[in-house]
C-alpha positions, 0 to 999 in steps of 0.5 A: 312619438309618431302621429297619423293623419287622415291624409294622405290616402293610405297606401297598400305596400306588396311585402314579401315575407321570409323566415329563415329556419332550419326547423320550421315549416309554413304550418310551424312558423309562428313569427312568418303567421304573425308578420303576414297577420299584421300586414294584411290588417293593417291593408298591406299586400302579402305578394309571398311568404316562405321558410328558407334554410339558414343557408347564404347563398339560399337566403341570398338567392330568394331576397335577390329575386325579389328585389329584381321584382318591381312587384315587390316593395318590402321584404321581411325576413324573421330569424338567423340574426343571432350569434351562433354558428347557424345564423347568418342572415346577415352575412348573406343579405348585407352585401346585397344593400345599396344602402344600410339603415343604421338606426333600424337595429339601434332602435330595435333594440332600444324597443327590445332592452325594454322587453328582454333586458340586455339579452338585446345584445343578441341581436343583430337586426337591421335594414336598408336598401337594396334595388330600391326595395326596402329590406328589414331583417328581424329575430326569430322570436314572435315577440321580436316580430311584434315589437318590430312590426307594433313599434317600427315597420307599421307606423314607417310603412304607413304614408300617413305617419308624421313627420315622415315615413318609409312609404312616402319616399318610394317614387323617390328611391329610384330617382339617382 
């Protein structure tokens, strides 16, 4: 299990969140509220939050503006990772990584067999890398985001996690 120290000093991150969704609204979208909730308590920068439709080239267009943006570190997106017809968030924003993070869905799901049983299997969540900007693509469900955020992004977003952490390595991304 993962430990945090005292030091070194906390490090605020400037995420931006998006939930991908034919049905939902800002007002309706309990796993964006959740993810900007978690976030901003843990003292993360909320930068931007929207609903998106499950559309490719949509979903495509918003994260490649912001990891064109230097103002931005993390993205988040919640929903379109399942297996039917209208899920397609991973075919629209794999092609934009510089670099996947296997083991980000594989843990994922290992977290969620607890949960859910192999109702896992319907779920294809992952990260990587795209512009130096971290890119972490979850279920829709509100429990998916918060056994994602509780079990994964928190302690990765955090520099203080030991043995080591995402957070730690963003001078590094840009270094070629």
């Amino acid at each position: 299990m993962s430990q945090t120290t005292e030091s070194p000093e906390f490090l605020p991150l400037r995420i931006a969140l998006m939930t991908v969704s034919d049905s939902r609204d800002l007002a309706s979208d309990t796993s964006g509220a959740l993810l900007e909730e978690a976030a901003r308590t843990a003292g993360h920068q909320v930068v931007t939050r929207c609903v998106v439709a499950d559309d490719i080239y949509r979903l495509r267009a918003q994260v490649s503006q912001w990891i064109a943006d230097p103002a931005v570190d993390v993205v988040i997106s919640t929903g379109g990772t399942g297996v039917t017809g209208r899920d397609s968030t991973p075919e629209a924003l794999r092609p934009l990584l510089d670099k996947e993070i296997e083991g980000f869905g594989e843990l994922f799901r290992h977290y969620s067999l607890a949960e859910i049983g192999p109702s896992t299997l319907q779920s294809r969540a992952f990260a990587g890398l795209a512009n130096a900007t971290f890119l972490f693509c979850l279920p829709g469900s509100t429990g998916a985001c918060r056994t994602a955020w509780e079990r994964i992004l928190a302690p990765q977003l955090d520099r203080r996690t030991r043995p080591c952490n995402f957070a730690q390595l963003l001078p590094r991304l840009h270094e070629r």
